[in-house]
N, C-alpha and C positions, 0 to 999 in steps of 0.2 A: 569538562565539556563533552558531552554526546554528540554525536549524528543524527538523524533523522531523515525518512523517508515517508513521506505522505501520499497517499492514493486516494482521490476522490473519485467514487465511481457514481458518474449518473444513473436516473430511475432506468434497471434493466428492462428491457420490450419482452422478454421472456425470465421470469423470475425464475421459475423452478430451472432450468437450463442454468442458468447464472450462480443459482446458488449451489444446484449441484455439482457446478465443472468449477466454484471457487472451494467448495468444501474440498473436494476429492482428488485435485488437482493441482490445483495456485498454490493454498496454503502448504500441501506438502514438499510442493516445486520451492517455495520462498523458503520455509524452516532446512533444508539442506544448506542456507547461505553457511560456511564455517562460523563469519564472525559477528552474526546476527544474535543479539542477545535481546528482544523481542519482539513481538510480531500482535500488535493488537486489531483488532477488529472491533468497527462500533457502526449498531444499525440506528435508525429511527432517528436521525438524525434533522432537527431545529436551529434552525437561523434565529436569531434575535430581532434582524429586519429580513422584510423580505419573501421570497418564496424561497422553499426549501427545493435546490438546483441537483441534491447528491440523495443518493441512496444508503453507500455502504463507506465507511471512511475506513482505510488500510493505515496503522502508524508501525512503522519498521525502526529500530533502532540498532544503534551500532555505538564501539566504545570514541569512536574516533572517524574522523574524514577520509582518514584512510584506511581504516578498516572496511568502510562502507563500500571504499572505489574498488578495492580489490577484490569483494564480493560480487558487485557489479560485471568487474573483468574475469569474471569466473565462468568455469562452466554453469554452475549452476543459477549463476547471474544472469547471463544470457539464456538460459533455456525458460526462468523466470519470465524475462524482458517479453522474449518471445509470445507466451501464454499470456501474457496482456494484449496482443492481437488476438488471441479467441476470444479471450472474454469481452473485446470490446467489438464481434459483431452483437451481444447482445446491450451493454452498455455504450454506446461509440462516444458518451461524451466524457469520457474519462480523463481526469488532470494527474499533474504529481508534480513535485516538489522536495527538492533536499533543504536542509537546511542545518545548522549547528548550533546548538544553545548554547547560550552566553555566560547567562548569569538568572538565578532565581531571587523573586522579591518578595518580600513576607512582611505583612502590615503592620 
């Protein structure tokens, strides 16, 4: 079983700002987590139905539920948390989500 941390970030009002305070900034803030083992990023992101609601999807992973909380209760958890208030004057409609995988299904 894994951890997971999911960030959905809405279309940024200023793109270049967004992307250069997530490049130079977030991701270096989040990759200090100790027990973060990785940190994906996915653009151009497609709904199946629907209108497309996100811009940038963040997946964070961890070995364990509690790996994840203790990185959260970290300094550098919280300075993280934090810089998701800057980023969301340009994104404000940002989600997240933990969650733990179960079990994988294979056809």
């Amino acid at each position: 079983m894994t951890a997971r941390f999911l960030v959905l970030w809405s279309p940024p009002t200023d793109v270049q700002a967004f992307e250069a305070h997530y490049a130079e900034v977030h991701i270096p803030l989040a990759n200090r987590l100790p027990r973060l083992r990785s940190y994906t990023v996915s653009r151009n992101v497609r709904l199946v139905r629907g209108e497309t609601p996100y811009y940038l999807v963040g997946e964070l992973e961890w070995d364990s539920l509690e790996d994840q909380r203790e990185d959260f209760r970290s300094d550098e958890g919280r300075a993280t948390a934090q810089d998701v208030e800057v980023l969301s004057q340009w994104s404000p409609g940002v989600l997240s989500m933990t969650y733990e995988t179960e079990e994988t299904h294979r056809g």
